[in-house]
N, C-alpha and C positions, 0 to 999 in steps of 0.2 A: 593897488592893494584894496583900495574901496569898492571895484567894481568887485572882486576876488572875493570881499566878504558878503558883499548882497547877495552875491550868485550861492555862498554857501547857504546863506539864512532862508534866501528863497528854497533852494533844494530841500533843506530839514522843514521849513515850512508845510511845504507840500505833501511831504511825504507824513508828514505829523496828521497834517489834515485829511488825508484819507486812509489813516491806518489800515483800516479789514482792508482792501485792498493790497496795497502793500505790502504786509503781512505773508497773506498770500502767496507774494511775489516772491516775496522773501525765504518761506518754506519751501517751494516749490524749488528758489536756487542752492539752498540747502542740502533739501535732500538730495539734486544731484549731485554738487560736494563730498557728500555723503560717499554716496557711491563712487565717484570718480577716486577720493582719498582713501576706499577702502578697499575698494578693487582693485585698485593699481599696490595697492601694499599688500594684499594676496597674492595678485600678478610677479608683481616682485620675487616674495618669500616661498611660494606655491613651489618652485622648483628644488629650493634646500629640504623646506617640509617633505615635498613627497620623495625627496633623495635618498631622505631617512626612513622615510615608510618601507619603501623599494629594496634598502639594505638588509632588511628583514627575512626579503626571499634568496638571500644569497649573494654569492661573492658575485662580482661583474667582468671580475678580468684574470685568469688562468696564466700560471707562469709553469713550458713545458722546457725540458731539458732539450737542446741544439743536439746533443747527442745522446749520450747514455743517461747520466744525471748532470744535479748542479749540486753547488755547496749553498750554505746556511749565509755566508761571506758575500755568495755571487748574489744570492738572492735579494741581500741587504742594500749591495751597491747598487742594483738594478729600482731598489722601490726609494734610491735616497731622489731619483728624477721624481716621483710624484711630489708635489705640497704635504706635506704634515698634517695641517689644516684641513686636505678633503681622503685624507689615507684614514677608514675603519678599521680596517685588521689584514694581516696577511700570515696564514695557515699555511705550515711545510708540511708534509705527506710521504712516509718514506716505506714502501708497501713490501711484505715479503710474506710467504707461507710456511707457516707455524702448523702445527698438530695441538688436538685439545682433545683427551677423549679417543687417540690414533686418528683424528680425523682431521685432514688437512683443511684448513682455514686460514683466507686471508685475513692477516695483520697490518696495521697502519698506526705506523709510531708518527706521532702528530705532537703539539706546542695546544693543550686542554684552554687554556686561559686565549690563544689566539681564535682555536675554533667557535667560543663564545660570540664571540666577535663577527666574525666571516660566517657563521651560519646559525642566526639564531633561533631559527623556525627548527632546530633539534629538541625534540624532545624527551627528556631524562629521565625514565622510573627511578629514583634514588639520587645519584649526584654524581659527578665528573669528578674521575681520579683526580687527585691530589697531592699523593705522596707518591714514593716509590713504592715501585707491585702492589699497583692496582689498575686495575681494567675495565674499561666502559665496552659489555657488549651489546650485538646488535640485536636487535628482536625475532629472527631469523634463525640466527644462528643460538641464542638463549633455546628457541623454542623446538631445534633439531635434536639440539644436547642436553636438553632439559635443566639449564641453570637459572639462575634467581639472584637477585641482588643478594649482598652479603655473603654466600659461599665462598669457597674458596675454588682455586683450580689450576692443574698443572698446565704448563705452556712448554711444548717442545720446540726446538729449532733444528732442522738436520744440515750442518754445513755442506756446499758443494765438494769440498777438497773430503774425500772419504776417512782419508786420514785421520782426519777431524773426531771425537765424540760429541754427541749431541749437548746440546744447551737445555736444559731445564730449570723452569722459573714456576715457583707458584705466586700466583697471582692474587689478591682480593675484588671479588665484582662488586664496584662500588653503583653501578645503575647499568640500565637497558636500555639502550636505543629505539626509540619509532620518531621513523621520517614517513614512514611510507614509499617511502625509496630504495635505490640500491645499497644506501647506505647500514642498511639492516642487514646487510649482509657480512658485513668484518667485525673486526676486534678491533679494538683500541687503545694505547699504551703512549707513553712519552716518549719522546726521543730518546731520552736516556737508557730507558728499560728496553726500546728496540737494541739501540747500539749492545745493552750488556748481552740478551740474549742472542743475537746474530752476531758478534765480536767484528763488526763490519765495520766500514771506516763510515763515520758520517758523510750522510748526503740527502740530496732532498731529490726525489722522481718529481712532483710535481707541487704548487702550489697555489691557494687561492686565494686573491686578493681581492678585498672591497673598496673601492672607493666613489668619495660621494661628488660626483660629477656629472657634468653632463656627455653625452655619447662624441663630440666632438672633443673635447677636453682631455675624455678615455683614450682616442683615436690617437691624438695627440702622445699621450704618454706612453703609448704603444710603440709609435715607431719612434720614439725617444729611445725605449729602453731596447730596440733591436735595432735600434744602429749602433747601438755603443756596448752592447754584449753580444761576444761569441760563443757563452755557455747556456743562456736563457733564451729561449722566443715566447716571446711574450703575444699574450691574442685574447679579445674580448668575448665572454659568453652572448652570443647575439640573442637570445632569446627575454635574456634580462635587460639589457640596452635598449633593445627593441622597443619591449613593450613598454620601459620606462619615457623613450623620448617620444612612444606617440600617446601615454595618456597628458602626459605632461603639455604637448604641441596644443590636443584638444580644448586643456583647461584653459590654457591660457587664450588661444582662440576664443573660447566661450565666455572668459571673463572679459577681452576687450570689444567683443559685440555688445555686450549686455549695458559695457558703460557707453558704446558711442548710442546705444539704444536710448538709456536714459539721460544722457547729457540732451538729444534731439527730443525727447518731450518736456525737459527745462527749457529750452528755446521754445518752443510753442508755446509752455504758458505762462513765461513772461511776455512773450508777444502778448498772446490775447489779453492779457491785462496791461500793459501798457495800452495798449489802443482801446479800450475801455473808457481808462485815465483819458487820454487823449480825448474820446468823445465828452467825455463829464465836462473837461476843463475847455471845449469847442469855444465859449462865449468869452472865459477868458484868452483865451489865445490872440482872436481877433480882435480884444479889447487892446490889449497889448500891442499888435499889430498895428492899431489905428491909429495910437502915441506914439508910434517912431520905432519900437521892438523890431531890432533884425533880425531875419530866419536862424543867425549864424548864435543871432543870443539864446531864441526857441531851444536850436538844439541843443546849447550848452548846457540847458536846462536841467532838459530832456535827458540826454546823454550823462549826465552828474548823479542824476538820480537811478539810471540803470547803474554805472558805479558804485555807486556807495552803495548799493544794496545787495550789487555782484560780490563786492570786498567783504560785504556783513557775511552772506552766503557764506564764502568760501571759507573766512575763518571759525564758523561755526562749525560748517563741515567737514573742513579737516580734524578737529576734536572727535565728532561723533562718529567719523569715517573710522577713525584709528580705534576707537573703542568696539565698533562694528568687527572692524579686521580682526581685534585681539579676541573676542567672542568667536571668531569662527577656528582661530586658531586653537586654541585652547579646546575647543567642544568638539574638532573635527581631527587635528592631529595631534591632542595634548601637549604644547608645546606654548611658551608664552613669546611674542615678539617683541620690537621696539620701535619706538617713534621715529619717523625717520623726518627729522627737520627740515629737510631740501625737500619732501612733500609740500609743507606748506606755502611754501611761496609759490609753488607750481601748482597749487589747488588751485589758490586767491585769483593768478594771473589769468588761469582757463574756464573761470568762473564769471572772472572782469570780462574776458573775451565773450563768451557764452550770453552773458548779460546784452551787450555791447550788441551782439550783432543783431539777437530779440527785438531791442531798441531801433534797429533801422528803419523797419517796415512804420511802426506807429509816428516815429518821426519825422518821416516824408508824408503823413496825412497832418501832421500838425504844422507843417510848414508852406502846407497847400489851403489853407484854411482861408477864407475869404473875409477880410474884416468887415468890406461894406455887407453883404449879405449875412453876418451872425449880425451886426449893429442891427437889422433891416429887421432881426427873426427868425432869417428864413435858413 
């Protein structure tokens, strides 16, 4: 226990007595902390962050009818296999051709509040139906027929069975559509008002689903949901997955070079300042050496004092790493994170390490140190 407490007294000692120094050492293990605690918790959250970014340009995963259509029922059972947790929205679509004006036009009775959801890059002159008969049309087709938010307008339906008499509906244009897409080119109505209009039994042609995962995860809940349904084949938009899981691969690439980058220039400059220390303290060494001091005490010394300064480091840096992260988070994907506890022990330990190994090089020249020859001067 006495030997236990000199070696500490000595370590703070020392460290007290060459403060700038140290200091130094100590920033320099910091800021890598820094960065290692705030890049690995980018590293981490960078994937959910840009999941949400990504859901922006659209649904990720297409649910198509195995045959003719599906129901509302099949489609529910099919998305109860995804998590909750990473399911944004899923859009049913149930398309038929309507006259507006005697001019045939596709129609797409859709769920207004899901499409919010699965497609939010749509853009609304006025606002998304709301009640019954009202209609969101496209830019396209506003601009062929010449209508305008707020009018009003008939909507015909001709049943196939001739027998039939037509369906007419007048509608309210509650907004215009610009995607810049093909999607400028339909009408849009609830499901409800599709079924009144076409007196057709519900059903969905096709439907789009967002969720927020990654492209293996997707894959996964793909062949989940077509092994266990005969009405859905379920299949991932690849140009959205795509391009999700290789900016995502890059970033996080670039984030774990940039910290094994900066972790290797904390290791060089606590070397070069520990062997510094080590030349300053040459005369003591070999004084110590002269009186009986074992190499095995030198490096306890030695080695205590990269510790405790690795430990100081890391918990400093894990604070100012997480405040780092939450700054980039907030300013880059507006979005605030949280402190992830098990960071901090795994700062401290790679910081200790990081320190520790700095410490080798200077410590085999201070265990090489010649007593007779510092005694001598020379």
């Amino acid at each position: 226990m006495k030997k236990r407490k000199m070696l500490i007294r000595m370590i703070t000692a020392s460290l007290l007595r060459r403060r700038s120094r140290m200091l130094v050492a100590l920033l320099a293990i910091a800021i890598g902390a820094t960065i290692l605690s705030g890049l690995v918790t980018i590293y981490v959250d960078v994937p959910q962050q840009m999941g949400a970014q990504f859901r922006n340009y659209g649904a990720n995963m297409i649910f198509m009818p195995a045959e003719e259509s599906f129901t509302d029922a099949d489609m529910q059972e099919s998305l109860s296999v995804i998590s909750s947790k990473e399911l944004v929205g899923a859009t049913p679509y149930q398309y038929n051709t309507v006259r507006i004006h005697e001019q045939p036009i596709i129609a797409a009775g859709t769920d207004m509040a899901a499409v919010q959801k699965t497609s939010p890059y749509w853009l609304v002159e006025g606002q998304y139906p709301a009640k019954a008969h009202e209609i969101l049309v496209g830019k396209n087709v506003a601009e062929s027929l010449v209508l305008s938010a707020g009018e009003s307008v008939t909507v015909s339906f001709t049943p196939e069975d001739k027998s039939k008499l037509d369906t007419t509906i007048d509608f309210e244009i509650t907004g215009i559509l610009n995607t810049g897409g093909s999607e400028e080119e339909y009408v849009y109505v609830s499901m409800e008002d599709m079924e009144e209009l076409t007196a057709l039994p519900a059903h969905v042609d096709i439907a789009e689903i967002s969720v927020s995962a990654g492209s293996a995860q997707l894959q996964t809940y793909v062949d989940e949901i077509n092994a266990g349904s005969t009405d859905i084949s379920a299949n991932l938009v690849k140009r959205v997955t795509a391009s999700e899981t290789t900016v995502l691969s890059k970033l996080q690439a670039l984030v774990l070079l940039v910290t094994v980058i900066v972790l290797a220039l904390t290791m060089i400059c606590v070397a070069t300042t520990m062997t510094a220390v080590v030349s300053e303290r040459r005369s003591e060494i070999g004084l110590k050496k002269a009186i009986g001091a074992s190499d095995s005490g030198i490096i306890a010394e030695f080695m205590g004092e990269g510790i405790l300064l690795g430990g100081l480091g890391g918990i400093l840096g894990s604070f100012v790493g997480f405040a780092f992260a939450q700054f980039v988070s907030i300013n880059v994907f507006s979005s605030y994170i949280s402190f992830r506890w098990l960071l901090l022990p795994i700062t401290i330990i790679v910081s200790i390490a990081v320190t520790s190994v700095a410490c080798l090089l200077p410590i085999r020249s201070a265990t090489s140190v010649d007593p007779a020859l510092v005694l001598k001067g020379e």
